[in-house]
N, C-alpha and C positions, 0 to 999 in steps of 0.2 A: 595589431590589436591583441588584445588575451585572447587567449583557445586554451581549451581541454587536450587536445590535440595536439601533436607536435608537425610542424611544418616538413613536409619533402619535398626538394624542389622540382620542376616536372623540366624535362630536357632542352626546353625553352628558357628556362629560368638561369643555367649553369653562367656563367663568365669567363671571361680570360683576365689573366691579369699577368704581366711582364713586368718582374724588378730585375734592377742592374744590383746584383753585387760584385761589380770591380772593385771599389773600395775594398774589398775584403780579399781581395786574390791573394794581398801577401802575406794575409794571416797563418800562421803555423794551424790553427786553430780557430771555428768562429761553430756557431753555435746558431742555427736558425729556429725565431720562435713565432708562433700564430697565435694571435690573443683575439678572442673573440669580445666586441662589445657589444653590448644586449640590453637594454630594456625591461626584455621579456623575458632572457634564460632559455632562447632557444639552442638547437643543437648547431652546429661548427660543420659543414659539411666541404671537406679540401678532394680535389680529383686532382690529377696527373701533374705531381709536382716534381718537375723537375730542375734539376743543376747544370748547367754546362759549364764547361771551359771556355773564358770569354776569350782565347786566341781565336777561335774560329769557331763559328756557327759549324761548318762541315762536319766539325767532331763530333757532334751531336747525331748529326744524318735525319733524314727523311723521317724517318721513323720514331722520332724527339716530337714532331708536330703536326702528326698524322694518325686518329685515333680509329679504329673499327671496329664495332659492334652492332648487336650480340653478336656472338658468335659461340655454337651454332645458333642458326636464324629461323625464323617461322617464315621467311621469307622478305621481312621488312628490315634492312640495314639500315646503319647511320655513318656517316663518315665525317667526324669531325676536326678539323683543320685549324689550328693556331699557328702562323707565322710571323716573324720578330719582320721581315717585309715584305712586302706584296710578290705576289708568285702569279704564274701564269699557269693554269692545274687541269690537265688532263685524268677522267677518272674512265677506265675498261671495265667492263664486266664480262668475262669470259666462262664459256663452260668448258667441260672436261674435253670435248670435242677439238678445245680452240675457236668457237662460234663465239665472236662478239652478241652481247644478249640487250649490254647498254653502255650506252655513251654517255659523258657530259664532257663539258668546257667552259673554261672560266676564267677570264683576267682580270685582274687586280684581288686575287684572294688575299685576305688577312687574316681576316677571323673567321669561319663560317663554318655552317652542317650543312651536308650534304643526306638527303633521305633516297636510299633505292628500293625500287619495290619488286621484288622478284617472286613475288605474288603468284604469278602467271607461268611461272616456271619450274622446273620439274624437281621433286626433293634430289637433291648430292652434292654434289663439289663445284666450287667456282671457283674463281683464280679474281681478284679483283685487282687491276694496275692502276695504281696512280701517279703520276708523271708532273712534275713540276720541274720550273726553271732551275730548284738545288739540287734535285736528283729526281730518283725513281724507287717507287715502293711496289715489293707484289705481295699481297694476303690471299690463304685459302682458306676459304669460309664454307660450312657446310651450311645448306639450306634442309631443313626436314620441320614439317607441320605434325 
């Protein structure tokens, strides 16, 4: 509908979206463009776009389709998760100690967020692992309110 206002979408709204450009691999040269269609003339909002090499998913790594934020945190993270096929996704929450603080688990992930709430827990550094069937990621994230 019309607004005065311009739209932000709120972290429930975001999407994933996977295109194949193999067709394009033996281009010398190719050119990617994003055209927005509108109605209204609102704003184009693109997050974490990336290119792989389509020999192998691996080249990519763990870290291609595993997103963490804020960082630093008031305590409430987000961990969001785009895989091209379903994973089996362990997530750790460690403190500087080495004390697991939180757990999850999860199979058949594809798309998904993850929220942690480390609310409860003391301002400084954690270590967060995330462990899937392609590999293994670790982020240090500071928590301070």
């Amino acid at each position: 509908p019309n607004s005065a206002t311009p739209f932000v979408p709120a972290l429930s709204q975001w999407g994933f979206q996977l295109v194949s450009l193999a067709p394009y691999q033996s281009s010398a040269n190719a050119i990617i463009k994003f055209r927005n269609i509108s109605g209204y003339g609102d704003q184009l909002y693109l997050d974490n776009i990336n290119i792989m090499n389509a020999n192998s998913v691996n080249d990519a790594g763990i870290s291609s389709f595993v997103n963490i934020f804020p960082n630093p945190s008031p305590g409430t993270l987000f961990i969001n998760m785009h895989f091209i096929s379903k994973e089996q996704v362990a997530i750790h929450v460690y403190d500087v100690l080495g004390q697991n603080v939180v757990s999850i688990e999860k199979n058949d992930v594809l798309g998904e967020s993850f929220k942690l709430d480390l609310s409860k827990e003391n301002d400084g550094i954690y270590f967060i692992e995330v462990d899937t069937t392609g590999g293994r990621l670790v982020r240090k994230v500071v928590v301070s309110r």
